[in-house]
N, C-alpha and C positions, 0 to 999 in steps of 0.2 A: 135527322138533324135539320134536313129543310123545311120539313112542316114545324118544327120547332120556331125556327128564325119567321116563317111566313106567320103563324099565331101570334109573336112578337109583334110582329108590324103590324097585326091587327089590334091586339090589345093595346098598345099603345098610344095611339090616337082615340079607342074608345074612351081610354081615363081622362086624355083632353079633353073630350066630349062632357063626359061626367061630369067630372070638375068646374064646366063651363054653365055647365046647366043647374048646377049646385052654387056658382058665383051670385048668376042670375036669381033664384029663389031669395038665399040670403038678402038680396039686393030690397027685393019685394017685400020682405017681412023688416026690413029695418035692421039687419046684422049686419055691420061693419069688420071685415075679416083684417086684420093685422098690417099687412103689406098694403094697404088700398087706402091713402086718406079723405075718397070723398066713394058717395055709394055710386053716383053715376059712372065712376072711374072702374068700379068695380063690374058695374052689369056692363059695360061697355067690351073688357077682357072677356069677361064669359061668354058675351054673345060670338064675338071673335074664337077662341077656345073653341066653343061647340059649334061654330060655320065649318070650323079649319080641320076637327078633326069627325066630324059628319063628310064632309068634302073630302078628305083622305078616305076611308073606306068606301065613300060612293063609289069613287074613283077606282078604287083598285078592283073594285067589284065589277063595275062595268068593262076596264080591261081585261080580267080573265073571263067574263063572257061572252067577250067583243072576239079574242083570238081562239074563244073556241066556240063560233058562229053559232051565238045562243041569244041571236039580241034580233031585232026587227031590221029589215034588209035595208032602210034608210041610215043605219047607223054598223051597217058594216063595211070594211074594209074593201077600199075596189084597186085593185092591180091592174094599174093601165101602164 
């Protein structure tokens, strides 16, 4: 059940991602999507979208191999 929940959190913000980079395209070819009344309004969400959920998996990635010392000694945890 936790590797369940943990693949959620991961898929999750990849579809953000998706989605954000799918805004984006749209944007570049001249497709105007429904919700969005101008195109810039629209690449402007997606590139957000796919910072935010690029940024969430980078992130969680580097903390589980930050807390199991798999990462370069500049970016590990120091207990003073």
């Amino acid at each position: 059940m936790i590797r369940l929940i943990a693949l959620l959190i991961m898929v999750i913000p990849g579809c953000f991602a998706a989605l954000g980079i799918k805004l984006m395209r749209d944007m570049l070819f001249g497709i105007l999507q429904p919700p969005f009344p101008y195109l810039w309004l629209q690449f402007l969400v997606g590139l957000v979208l796919f910072i935010g959920g690029l940024g969430f998996i980078a992130g969680f990635v580097f903390y589980r191999d930050r807390k199991r010392n798999k990462v370069q000694k500049r970016f590990r945890k120091s207990f003073k």
